[in-house]
N, C-alpha and C positions, 0 to 999 in steps of 0.2 A: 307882427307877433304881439298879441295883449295879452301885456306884462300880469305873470298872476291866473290868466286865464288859458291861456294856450300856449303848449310846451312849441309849438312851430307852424308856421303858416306859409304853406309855397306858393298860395295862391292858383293853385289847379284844380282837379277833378281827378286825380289820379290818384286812385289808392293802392298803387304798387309801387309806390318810390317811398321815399323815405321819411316821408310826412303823409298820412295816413288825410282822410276828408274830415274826420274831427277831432284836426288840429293838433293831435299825438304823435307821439314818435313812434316808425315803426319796428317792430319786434318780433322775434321769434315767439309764437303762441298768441299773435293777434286773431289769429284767425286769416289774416290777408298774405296771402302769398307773395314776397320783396323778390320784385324783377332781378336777376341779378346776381340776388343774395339766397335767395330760398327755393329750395325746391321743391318744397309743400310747407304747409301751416292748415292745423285741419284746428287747431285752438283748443287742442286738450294736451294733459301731459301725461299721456298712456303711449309708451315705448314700444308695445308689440301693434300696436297696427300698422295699414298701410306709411304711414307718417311718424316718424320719431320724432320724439322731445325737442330735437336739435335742428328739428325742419327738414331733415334729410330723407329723401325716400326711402323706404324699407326695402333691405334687396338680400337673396339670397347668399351667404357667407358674412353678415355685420355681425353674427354670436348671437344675433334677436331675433326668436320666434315669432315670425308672424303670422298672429290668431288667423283663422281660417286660409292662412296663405301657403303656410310652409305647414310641414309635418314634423320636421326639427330645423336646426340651426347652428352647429355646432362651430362656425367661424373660421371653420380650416379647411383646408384642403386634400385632406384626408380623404381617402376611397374604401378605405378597410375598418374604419370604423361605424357609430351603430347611428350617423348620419350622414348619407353620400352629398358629394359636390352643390346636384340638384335640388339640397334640403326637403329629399325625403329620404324617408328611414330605411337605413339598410334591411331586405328579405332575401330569402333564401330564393334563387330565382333570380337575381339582378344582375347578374355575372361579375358582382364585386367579391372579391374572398374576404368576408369578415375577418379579423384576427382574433385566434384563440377562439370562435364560434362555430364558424364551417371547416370541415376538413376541402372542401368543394367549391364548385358556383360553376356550371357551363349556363345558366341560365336558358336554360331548354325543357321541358317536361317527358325527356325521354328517361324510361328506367332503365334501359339496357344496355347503355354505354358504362364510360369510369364514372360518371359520378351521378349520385342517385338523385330523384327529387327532393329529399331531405338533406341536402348539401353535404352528404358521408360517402365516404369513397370506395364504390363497387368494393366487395366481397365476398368469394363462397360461404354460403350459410346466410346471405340477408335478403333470401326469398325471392331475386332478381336473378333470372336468366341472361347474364351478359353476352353479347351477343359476339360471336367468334372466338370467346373467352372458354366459356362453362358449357358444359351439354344440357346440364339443369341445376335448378337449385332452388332446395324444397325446405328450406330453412330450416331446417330441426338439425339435430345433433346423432338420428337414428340411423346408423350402418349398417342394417338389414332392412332395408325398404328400396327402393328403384333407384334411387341418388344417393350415392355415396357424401361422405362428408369431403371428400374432393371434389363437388359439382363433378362427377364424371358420371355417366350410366350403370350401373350397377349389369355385372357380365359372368359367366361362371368361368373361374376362372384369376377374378380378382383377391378370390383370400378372404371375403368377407359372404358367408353364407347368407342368402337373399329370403327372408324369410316369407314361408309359402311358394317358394319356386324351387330351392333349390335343398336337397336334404343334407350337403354339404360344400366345402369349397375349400379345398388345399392350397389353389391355387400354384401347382407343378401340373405335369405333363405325364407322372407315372399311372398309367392305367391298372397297374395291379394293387394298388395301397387300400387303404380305405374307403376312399372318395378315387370315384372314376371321372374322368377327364368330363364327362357331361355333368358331373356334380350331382351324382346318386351317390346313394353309399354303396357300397359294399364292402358283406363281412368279410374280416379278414381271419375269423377264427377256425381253427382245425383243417386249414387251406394247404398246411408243411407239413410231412408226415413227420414225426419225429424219431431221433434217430437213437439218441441215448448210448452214446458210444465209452460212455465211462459209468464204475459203480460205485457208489458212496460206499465208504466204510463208517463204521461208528456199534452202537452198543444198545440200541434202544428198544424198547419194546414192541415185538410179534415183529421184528427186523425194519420198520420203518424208516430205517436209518439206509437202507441197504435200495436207495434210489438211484435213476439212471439218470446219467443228466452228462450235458453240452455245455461248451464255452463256447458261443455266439463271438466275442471279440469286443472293445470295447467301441462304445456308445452312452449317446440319452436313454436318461431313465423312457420317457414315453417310446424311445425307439424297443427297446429292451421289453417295455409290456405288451408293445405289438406284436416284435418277435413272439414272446410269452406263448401270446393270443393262438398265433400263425400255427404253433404247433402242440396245444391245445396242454400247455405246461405251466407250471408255477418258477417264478425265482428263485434259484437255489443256490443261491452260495453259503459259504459258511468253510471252517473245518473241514468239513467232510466233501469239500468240492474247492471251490476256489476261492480265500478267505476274504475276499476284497471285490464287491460285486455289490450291484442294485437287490435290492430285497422290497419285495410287494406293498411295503407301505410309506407312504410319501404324506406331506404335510405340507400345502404349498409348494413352495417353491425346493425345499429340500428334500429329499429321501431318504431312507437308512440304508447304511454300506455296512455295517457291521457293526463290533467282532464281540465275542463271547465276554459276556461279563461289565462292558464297555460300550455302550448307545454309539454311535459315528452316521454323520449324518452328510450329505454333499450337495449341493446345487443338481437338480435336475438337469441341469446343459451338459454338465461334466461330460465326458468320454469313460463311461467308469467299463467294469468288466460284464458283461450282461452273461448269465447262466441260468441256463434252466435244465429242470427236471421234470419228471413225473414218480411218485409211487411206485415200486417196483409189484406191489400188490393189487393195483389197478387191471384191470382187461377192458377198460371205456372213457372218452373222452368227450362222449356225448348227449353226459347227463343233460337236464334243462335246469334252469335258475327262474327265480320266480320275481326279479325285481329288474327292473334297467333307469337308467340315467344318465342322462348328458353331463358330462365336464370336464372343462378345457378345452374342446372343442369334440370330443371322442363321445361315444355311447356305449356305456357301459353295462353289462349284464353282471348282476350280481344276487349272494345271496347269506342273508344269515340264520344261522342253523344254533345260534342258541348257546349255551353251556354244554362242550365239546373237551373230551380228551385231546392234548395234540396230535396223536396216532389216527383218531378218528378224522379233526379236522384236514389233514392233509388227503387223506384218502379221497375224504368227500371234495377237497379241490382235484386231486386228479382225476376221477369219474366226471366232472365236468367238464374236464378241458382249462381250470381254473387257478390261478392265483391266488395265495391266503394273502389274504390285505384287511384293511381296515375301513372304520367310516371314514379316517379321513382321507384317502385315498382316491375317495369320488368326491370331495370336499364338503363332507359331513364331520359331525366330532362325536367322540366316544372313545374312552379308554379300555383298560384290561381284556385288550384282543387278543386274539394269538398274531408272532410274526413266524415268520420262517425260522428254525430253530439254526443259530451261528453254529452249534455244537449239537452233532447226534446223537452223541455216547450217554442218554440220560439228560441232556442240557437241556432247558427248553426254556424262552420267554413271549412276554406280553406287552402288549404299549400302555405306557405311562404319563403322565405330565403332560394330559393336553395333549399329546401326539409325539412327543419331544424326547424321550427316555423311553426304558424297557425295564422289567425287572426279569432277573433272569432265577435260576431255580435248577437243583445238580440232584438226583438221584442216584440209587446203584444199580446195577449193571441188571436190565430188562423189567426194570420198576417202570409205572406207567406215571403220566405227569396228571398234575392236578387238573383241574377242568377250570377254563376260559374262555370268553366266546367266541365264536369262528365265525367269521365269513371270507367267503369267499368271491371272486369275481373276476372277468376279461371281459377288454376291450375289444366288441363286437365291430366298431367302425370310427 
């Protein structure tokens, strides 16, 4: 060794031990790879390449990305995070289950199993026909088209009218109602003769109080306007019939039950009393109406006749075969209608408040009532 000049001298040719050929000692970032000791030395201090700082080969799991080598590198051994084992990057497709990413991963490209190619897990409504699963599935939200929002086939029968095929769908089995077992409609109006087995009393003008009318039994208000329909009458309760009963205008989900003086209103489901009548001055039930409309699931025939005495508008509902009701009855709005009078003696009201009250109005004995507007209307199917 000269002193001063050279850190070491072994006297060889070997520049992989630990005195390098000129005369240095060797080290990690010489550039010469230490037999040995090193398992690379590329002579730079750049940590993502093949070669780290520390002479150590780059290898998949060290926490270092290596440039062109690896796609991440995340030092663990983690499978469900967003760098797998083999330092590359977790996709959708690799049959690892990201966490909190994928709901999925079969790593396959089929869409018709559980889980989709976008690693979300099979569902009716996301466009995929799963296979032994769904009959179909047409992605939308629409219940009258071929595929129900159950992926099942759209059938008459199901309850949900199929639009453009079917004119309606009860989905029961009774062939006489509205909707016949093929899902046509049919009317169900002036199909019961009626029979009018009772006579109203009351006081009212050119005897309009002096109507015939039946206690059907209790029921739904819709069951109750069908009935109505069937035998070609209007709801009559009141005083002068039976004081506690469905009356022809509804609002929503509620209906009026009555009584004189006093708005009362019920849930359409109730079991209430259903009565009907007809005019005793009537001889036809087979006027025509000059309007119809779907709702609720029913097709309605209706008609309005304007600024009407109540004597008149009841008439003109029983030459139709009709029910005095309102707009909002087919789910239209409008006030100061006529309803079915709770009281015949002179009583007479109109709806109020949005659909929601009545104002009621007493004359004397064969006075005629003020004018209000009428319509009237039944449920043709």
């Amino acid at each position: 060794v000269w002193a001063g000049r050279e850190a070491c001298d072994d006297g060889n040719r070997d520049n992989n031990d630990g005195c390098l050929n000129s005369c240095v000692g060797a080290r990690c970032g010489d550039g010469v790879i230490r037999a040995g000791v090193e398992s690379c030395d590329d002579g730079n201090q750049v940590d993502n390449d093949a070669c780290r700082s520390d002479c150590t080969a780059a290898r998949c799991g060290d926490g270092i990305m290596a440039v062109g080598i690896e796609a991440c590198d995340d030092g663990n051994q983690n499978q469900t995070d967003a760098c797998l084992n083999d330092c590359t990057a977790a996709r959708c497709g690799d049959t690892h289950l990201r966490a909190g990413i994928e709901a999925c991963d079969d790593g396959n490209r089929v869409q018709t199993d559980a889980c989709l190619n976008t690693c979300a897990v099979a569902a009716c409504g996301d466009g995929h026909v799963r296979a032994g699963v769904e009959a179909c599935d047409d992605g939308n939200q629409a219940q009258t088209d071929a595929c129900t929002n159950a992926c099942v086939v759209a059938r008459c029968g199901d309850g949900l009218v199929h639009a453009g095929v079917e004119a309606c769908d009860d989905a029961n089995q009774v062939n006489n109602d509205t909707c016949a077992n093929d899902c046509t409609a049919t009317s169900v109006h002036n199909t019961v003769a009626f029979v009018g087995a009772n006579t109203a009393g009351g006081c009212s003008y050119d005897d309009a109080h002096a109507f015939r009318w039946d206690n059907l039994g209790n029921m739904s208000w819709i069951a109750c306007a069908i009935e109505a329909s069937k035998r070609g009458a209007s709801m009559t309760p009141g005083q002068s019939s039976v004081e506690l009963g469905w009356y022809g205008h509804r609002k929503g989900a509620n209906a009026m039950t009555g009584v004189w003086a006093s708005y009362r209103q019920a849930p359409i489901t109730n079991p209430i009393a259903c009565v009907v009548g007809r005019d005793g001055r009537s001889n036809t039930r087979a006027g025509t109406l000059n309007s119809s409309i779907d709702y609720d699931g029913h097709r309605w025939r209706y008609q309005r006749y304007g600024m009407r005495h109540f004597d008149e508008c009841f008439l003109l509902a029983a030459n139709a075969g009709a029910n005095i009701i309102t707009p909002y009855t087919i789910g239209e709005t409008g006030d100061n209608y006529w309803v079915h009078s709770p009281v015949m003696c002179n009583g007479y009201a109109w709806i109020t408040s949005n659909g929601t009250s009545f104002l009621p109005e007493a004359f004397g004995v064969g006075a005629r009532s003020t004018r209000h507007s009428c319509m009237v209307g039944y449920i043709d199917y």
